[in-house]
C-alpha positions in Angstrom: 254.4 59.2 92.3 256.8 61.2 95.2 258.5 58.3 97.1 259.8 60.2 99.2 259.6 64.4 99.9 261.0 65.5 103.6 258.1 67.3 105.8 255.6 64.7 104.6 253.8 62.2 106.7 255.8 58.7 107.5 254.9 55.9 104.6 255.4 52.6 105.7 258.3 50.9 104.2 256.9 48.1 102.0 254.9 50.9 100.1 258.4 52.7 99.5 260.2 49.3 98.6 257.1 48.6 96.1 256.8 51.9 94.5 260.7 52.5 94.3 262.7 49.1 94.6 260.6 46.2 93.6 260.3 47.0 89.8 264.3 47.1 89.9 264.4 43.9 91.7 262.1 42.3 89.6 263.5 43.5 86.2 266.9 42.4 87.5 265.9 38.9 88.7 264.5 38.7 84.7 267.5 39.5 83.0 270.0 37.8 85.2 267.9 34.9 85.2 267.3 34.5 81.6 270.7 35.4 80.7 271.7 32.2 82.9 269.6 30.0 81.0 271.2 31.4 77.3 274.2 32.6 78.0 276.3 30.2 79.7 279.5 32.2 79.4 278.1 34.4 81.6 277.2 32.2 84.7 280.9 32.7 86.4 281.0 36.4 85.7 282.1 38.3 88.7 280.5 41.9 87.5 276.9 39.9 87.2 277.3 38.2 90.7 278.7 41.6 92.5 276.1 43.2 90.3 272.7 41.5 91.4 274.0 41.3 95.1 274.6 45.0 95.2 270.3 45.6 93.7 269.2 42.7 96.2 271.0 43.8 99.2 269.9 47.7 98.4 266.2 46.1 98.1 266.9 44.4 101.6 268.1 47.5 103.3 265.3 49.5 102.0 262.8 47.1 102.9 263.8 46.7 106.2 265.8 49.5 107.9 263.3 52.6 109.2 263.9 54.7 106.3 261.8 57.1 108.3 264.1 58.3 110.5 266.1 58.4 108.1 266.8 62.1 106.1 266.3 62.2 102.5 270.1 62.3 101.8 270.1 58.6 103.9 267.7 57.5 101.4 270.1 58.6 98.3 272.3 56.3 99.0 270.2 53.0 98.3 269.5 54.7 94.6 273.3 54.8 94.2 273.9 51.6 95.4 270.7 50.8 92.7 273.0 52.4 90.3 276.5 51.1 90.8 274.8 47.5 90.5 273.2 48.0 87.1 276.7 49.5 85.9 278.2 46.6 87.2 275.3 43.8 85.6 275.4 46.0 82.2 279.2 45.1 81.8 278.7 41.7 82.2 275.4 41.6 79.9 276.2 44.2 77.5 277.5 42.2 75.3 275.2 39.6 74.9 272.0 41.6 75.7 272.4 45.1 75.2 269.0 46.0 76.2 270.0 45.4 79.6 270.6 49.1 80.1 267.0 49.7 80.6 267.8 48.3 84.2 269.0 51.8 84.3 265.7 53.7 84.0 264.6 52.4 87.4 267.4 54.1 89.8 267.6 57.5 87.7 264.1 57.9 87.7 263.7 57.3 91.7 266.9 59.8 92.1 264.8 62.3 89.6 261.4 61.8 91.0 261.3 60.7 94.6 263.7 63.8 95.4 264.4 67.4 95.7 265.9 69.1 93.0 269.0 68.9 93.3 269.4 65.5 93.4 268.8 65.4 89.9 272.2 66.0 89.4 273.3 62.2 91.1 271.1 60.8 88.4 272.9 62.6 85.8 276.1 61.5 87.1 274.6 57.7 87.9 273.7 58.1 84.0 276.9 58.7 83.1 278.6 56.3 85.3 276.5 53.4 83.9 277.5 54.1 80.3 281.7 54.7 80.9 281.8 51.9 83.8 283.0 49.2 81.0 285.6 52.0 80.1 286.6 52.9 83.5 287.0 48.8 83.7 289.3 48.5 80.5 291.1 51.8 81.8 290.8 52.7 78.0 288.9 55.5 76.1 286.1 55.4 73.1 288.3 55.0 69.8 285.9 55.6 67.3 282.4 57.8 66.4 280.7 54.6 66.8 282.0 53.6 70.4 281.5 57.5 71.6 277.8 57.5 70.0 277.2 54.0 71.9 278.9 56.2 75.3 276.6 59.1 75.1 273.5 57.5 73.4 272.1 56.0 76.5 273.4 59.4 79.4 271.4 61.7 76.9 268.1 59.5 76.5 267.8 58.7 80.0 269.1 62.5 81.3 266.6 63.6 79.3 263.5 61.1 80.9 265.4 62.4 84.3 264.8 65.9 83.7 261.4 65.7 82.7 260.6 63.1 85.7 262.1 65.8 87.8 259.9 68.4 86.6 257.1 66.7 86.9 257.9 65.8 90.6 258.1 69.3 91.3 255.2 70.0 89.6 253.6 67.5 91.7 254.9 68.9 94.4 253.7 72.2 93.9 250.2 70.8 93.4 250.5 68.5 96.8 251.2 71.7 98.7 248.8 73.8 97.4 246.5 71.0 98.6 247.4 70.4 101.5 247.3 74.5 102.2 243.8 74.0 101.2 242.8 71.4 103.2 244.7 73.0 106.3 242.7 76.2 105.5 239.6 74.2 105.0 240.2 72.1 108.3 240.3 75.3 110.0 237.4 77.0 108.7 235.7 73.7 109.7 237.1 73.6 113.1 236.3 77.2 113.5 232.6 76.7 112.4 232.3 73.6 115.0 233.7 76.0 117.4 231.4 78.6 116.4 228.4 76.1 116.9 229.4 74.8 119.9 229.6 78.5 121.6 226.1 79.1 120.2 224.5 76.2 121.4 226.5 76.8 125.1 224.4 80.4 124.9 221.0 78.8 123.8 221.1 76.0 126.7 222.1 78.9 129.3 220.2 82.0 128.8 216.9 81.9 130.6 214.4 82.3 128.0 213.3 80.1 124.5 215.3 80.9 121.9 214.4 79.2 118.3 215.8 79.5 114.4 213.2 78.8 111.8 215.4 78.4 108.9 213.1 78.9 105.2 214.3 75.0 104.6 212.8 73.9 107.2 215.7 73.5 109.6 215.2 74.0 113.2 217.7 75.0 115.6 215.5 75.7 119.3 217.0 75.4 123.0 215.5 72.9 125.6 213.7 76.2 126.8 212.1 76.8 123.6 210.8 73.0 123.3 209.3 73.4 127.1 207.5 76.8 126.4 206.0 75.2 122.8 204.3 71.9 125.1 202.7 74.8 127.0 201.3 76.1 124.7 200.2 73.4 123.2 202.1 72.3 120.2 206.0 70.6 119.4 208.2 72.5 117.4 209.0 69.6 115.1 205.9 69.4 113.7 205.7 72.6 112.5 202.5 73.6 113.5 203.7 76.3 116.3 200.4 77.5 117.9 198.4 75.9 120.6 195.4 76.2 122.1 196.6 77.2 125.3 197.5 80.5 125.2 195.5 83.4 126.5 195.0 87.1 126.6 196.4 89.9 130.0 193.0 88.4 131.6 194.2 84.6 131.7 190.7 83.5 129.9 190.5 84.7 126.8 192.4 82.3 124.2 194.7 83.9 121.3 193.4 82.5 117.9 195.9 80.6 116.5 196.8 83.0 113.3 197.0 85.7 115.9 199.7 83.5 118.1 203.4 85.5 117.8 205.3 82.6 116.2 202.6 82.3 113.5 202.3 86.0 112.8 206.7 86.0 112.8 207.1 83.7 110.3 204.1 85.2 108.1 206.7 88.3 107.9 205.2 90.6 110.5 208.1 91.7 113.0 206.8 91.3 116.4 208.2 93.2 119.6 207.7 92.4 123.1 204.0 90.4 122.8 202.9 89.4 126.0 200.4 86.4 127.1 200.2 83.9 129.7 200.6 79.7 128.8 199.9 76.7 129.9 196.7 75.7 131.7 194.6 77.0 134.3 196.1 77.6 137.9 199.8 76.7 136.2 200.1 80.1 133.8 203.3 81.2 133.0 203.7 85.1 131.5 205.8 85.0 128.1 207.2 87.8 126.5 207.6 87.2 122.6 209.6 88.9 120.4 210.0 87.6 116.7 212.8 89.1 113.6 213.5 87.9 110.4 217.4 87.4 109.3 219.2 88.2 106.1 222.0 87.9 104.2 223.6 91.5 103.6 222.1 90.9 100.3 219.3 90.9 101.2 218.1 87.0 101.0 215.8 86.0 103.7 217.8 83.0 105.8 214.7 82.6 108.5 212.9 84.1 111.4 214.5 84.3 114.7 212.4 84.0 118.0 213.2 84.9 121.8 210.5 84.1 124.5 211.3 85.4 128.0 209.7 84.0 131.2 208.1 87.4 132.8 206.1 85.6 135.0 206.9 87.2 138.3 207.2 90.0 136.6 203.5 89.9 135.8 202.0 88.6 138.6 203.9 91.5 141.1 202.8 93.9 138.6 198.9 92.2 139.0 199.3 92.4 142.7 200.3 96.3 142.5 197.4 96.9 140.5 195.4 95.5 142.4 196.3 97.2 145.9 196.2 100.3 144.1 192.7 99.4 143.1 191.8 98.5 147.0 193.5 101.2 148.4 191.6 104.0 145.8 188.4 102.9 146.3 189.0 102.2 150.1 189.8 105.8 150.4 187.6 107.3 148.0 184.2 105.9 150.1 185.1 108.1 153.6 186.9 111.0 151.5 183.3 111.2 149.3 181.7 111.8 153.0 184.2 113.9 154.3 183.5 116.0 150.9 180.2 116.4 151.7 179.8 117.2 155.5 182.4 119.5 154.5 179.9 121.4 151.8 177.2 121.0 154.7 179.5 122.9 156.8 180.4 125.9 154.3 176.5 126.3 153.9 175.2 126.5 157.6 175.1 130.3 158.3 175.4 129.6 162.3 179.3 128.6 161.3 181.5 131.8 163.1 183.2 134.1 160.4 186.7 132.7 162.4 185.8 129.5 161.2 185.7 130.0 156.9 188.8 130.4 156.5 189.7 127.2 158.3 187.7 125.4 156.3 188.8 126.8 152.9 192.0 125.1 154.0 190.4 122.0 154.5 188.7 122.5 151.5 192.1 123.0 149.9 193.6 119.7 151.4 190.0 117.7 150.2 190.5 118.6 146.9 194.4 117.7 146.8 193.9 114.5 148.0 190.4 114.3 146.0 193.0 114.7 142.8 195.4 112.0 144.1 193.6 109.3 144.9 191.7 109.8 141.4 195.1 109.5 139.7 195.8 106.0 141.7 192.6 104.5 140.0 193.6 106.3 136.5 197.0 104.7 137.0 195.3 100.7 137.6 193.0 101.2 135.0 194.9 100.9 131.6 191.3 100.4 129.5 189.9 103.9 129.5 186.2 105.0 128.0 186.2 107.2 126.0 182.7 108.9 124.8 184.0 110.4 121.6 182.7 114.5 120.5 183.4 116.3 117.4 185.3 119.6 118.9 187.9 121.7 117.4 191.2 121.2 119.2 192.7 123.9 119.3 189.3 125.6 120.9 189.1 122.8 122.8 193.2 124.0 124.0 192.0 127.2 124.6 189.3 126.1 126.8 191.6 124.2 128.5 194.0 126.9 128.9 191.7 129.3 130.4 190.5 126.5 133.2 193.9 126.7 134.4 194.8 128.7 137.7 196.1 132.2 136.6 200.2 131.5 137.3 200.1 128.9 135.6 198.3 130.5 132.3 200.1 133.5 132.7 203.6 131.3 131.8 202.0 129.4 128.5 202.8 131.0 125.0 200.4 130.0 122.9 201.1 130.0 118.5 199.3 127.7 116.3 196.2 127.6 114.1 192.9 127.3 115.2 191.8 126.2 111.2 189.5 123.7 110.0 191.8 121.1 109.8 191.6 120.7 113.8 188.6 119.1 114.0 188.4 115.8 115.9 186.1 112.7 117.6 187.7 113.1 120.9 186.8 112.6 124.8 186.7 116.5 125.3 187.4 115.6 129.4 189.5 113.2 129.2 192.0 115.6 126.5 191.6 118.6 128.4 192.7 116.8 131.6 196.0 115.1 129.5 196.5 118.6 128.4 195.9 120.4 132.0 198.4 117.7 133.5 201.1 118.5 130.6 201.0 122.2 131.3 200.9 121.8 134.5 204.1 120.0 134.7 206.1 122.0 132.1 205.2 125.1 134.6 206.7 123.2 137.6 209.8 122.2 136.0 210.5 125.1 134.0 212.7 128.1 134.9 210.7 130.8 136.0 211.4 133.5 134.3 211.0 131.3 131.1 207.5 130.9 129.0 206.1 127.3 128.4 205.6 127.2 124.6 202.3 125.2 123.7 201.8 124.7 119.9 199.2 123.2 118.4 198.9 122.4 114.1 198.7 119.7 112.0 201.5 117.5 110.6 200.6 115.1 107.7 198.2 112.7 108.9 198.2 114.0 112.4 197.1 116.8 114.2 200.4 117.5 116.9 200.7 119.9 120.4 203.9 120.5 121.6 204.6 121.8 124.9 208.0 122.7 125.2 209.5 124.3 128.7 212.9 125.1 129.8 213.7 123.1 132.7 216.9 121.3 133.9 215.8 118.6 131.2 216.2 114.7 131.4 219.0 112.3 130.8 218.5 109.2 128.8 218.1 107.1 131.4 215.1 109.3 132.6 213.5 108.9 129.1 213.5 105.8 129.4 211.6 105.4 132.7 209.7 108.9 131.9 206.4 107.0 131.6 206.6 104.3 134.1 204.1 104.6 137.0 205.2 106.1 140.2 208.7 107.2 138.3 209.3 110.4 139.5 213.2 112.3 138.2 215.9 113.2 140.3 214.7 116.3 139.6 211.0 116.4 141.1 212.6 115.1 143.9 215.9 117.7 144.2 213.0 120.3 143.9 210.4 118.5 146.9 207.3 118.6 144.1 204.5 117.2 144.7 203.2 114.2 143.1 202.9 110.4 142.6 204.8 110.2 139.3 201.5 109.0 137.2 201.2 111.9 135.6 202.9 111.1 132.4 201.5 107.5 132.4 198.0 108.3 132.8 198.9 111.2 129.8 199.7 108.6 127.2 197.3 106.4 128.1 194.5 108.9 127.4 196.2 109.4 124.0 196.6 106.2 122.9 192.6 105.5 124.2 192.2 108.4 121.2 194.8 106.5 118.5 197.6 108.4 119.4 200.4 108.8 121.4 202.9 110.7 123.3 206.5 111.2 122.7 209.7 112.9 125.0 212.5 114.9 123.4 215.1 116.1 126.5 218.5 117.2 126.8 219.7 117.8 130.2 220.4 121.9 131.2 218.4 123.0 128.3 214.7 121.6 128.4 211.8 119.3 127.5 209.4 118.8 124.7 206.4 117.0 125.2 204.6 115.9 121.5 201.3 114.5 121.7 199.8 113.3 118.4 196.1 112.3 117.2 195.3 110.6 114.0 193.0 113.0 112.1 189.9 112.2 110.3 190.3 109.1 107.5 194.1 108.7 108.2 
């Protein structure tokens, strides 16, 4: 084992003094004391007394100085201090117990393996000092074979253990550090991952929504939010059960069956976006927005399902209270404009009205039927459930029709291509299209360039029968795509150009086509002009 490397953590002293200088001690304190008891010649020997002082006081010093602070060429010293007293206790033993110059092994082996490399070398040299020191003593040289093969026998056997101690050590060595590089690496990977989940769980507890993990263990990670919103509903996320039996449909009465509930249907592998319902019970309804999407490994492995559920509720209830004035105020105003409509007719018939007169009322007329149009936009706009009372019709003849119902400006801009083929023909609400249609055309004309056509195509494109309605108008940015089909959005543009209009037209457009299964989609680039593609499901798709 390393006694001692520099760099490495502080060991307390005893540990040192019983892996480096007890077994000396003790093997020293056996021979010295045994060779009492035999060899009496060798009770009065100065070498053995300066010999065992020299190993004792060395044990001493090690055991109780702070080697610690000490560097590691401090520490040499006590090994050479463990050497010079076995040289001097092996030339007072020798003689009469040869195997005393095992005592050796202990100090070489501590120089070899408790060190750095180089102090291999001092055990070497120790080595050798232990075998001439009788020499050195009798200031004399080996005179025969034998006396040189008793010098070098015991500096080669024990060189030889030093060496491979050595190696070993740095062997060991090399092995400690690549540990300990591990361990650093893998303290820091930990450290980094605590980190990691300590910034994730500071984002779940302050966004303002419910945010849960449902790993496909089992394992749970969900924000106090997320725990709230599930005892509205009805159920707790621990028990794995998450639907409840309160949560209800736009109308606030009708409950959502439980397989239908978001969470359910997210972790069943459907990806849900954006499903909205109100919680709780009655008089105490939140609105939640529910969004739910399954995460993966890049290689594809399914970790879990990920859910986010936002608190919309004033959201919802200011978009219930516009509704709903836009419900009063259209059938306020409908009621007095229906009788306004009327005497008006009255008037145009009586034949007593002065010829002066007509043409004052055709601008009446003019200004009934205007405001006749807009206030039967405001109660398309607050009714999102339209009837439709479905006809077989061709539509592209059904387009055409449409077409020639338009004022003559306006019909005189449209190009019209397409087929008018038997793949056309469709269950739709012939009034409700042609009015979708009339509104698109209509709108392409007023934003388009003038001395530019409106393009209206009409043809089928795999399952779905497509019109396009392309003009070439200032166009819309992104941002206005995004906002294109929100009610009472009306662009820059509209307004730059003082057009008239409430900004429902596009709203009430896709809601007629998604009444029929369709929908409606904008393609825009600003300075060069707008598509509008409307697409219906044909027959059996």
């Amino acid at each position: 084992m390393v006694v001692f490397e520099r760099g490495t953590i502080r060991q307390r002293r005893f540990l040192v003094f019983v892996r480096a200088q007890l077994p000396l001690l003790a093997g020293t304190t056996f021979v010295i004391g045994s060779a009492l008891v035999v060899v009496p010649e060798a009770r009065g020997d100065v070498f053995l007394l300066v010999g065992g002082l020299v190993i004792v006081a060395s044990c001493v010093i090690g055991l109780l100085v702070p080697w610690h602070r000490i560097t590691a060429s401090g520490l040499v010293v006590l090994a050479i201090a463990d050497v010079i007293g076995v040289a001097f206790v092996r030339e007072a033993l020798f003689p009469y117990v040869p195997s005393v110059e095992i005592l050796a092994i202990f100090p070489v082996l501590w120089l070899a393996y408790g060190f750095m490399k180089w102090v291999v070398v001092a055990a070497v040299a120790g080595t050798i000092f232990i075998a001439a020191f009788p020499y050195l003593v009798a200031w004399t040289v080996p005179q025969s074979g034998l006396e040189w093969l008793n010098l070098l026998t015991l500096p080669v056997l024990v060189i030889g253990i030093a060496i491979f101690a050595n190696l070993a050590a740095e062997e060991l060595r090399t092995r400690r550090a690549r540990l300990v590089h591990a361990f650093e690496v893998q303290q820091e990977a930990l450290e980094e991952a605590q980190d990691s989940a300590m910034i994730s769980r500071g984002i779940l507890d302050t966004v303002n929504a419910g945010v849960a993990f449902f790993a496909v263990d089992g394992e749970l990670v969900a924000n106090d939010r997320a725990v709230e919103i599930a005892a509205a509903i009805g159920f707790d996320l621990d028990e794995q059960q998450y639907s409840g039996e309160r949560m209800y449909e736009a109308d606030r009465i009708t409950p959502i069956p439980p397989p239908e509930q978001p969470l359910v249907r997210g972790l069943r592998g459907e990806s849900v976006e954006q499903d909205f319902a109100w919680i709780g019970p009655a008089h105490q309804q939140p609105a939640v927005i529910t969004s739910t999407s399954p995460v993966r490994r890049p290689s594809g492995e399914l970790l879990g399902t990920v859910a986010v559920m936002y608190d919309v509720t004033q959201l919802a209830e200011a978009i219930e209270i516009r509704e709903e004035f836009l419900r009063t105020v259209s059938h306020e105003l409908r009621t007095p404009l229906t009788a306004a409509v009327g005497n008006l007719e009255l008037l145009e018939e009586d034949p007593e009205i002065p010829e002066r007169l007509l043409s004052r009322l055709e601008i009446v007329r003019r200004g009934m039927d205007r405001l006749t149009t807009r206030i039967a936009e405001l109660m398309a706009a607050s009714d999102h459930d339209i009837d439709v009372h479905l006809v077989r019709v061709n539509v592209g003849e059904l387009v055409d029709e449409c077409l020639a119902g338009l004022n003559r400006t306006i019909r005189g801009r449209v190009m019209r291509f397409g087929t008018d083929g038997p793949g056309l023909e469709l269950d739709v609400d012939p009034r409700r299209l042609s009015q979708a249609i009339g509104e698109l055309l209509t709108n392409a004309v007023k934003f388009g360039a003038e001395d530019m056509p409106v393009v209206l195509r009409v043809g089928t494109v795999g399952e779905w029968i497509e019109l396009q309605i392309t003009d070439t108008g200032p166009g819309m940015s992104r941002a206005e795509l995004t906002r294109a089909f929100d009610s009472f959005y009306r662009a820059p543009a509209a307004r730059a150009q003082a057009i008239q209009g409430f900004g429902l037209g596009l709203h009430i457009v896709r809601n007629i086509f998604r009444a029929h299964g369709g929908d409606v989609e904008l393609r825009s680039e600003v300075g060069v002009g707008t598509t509008v593609i409307c697409r219906l499901p044909r027959p059996g798709a």
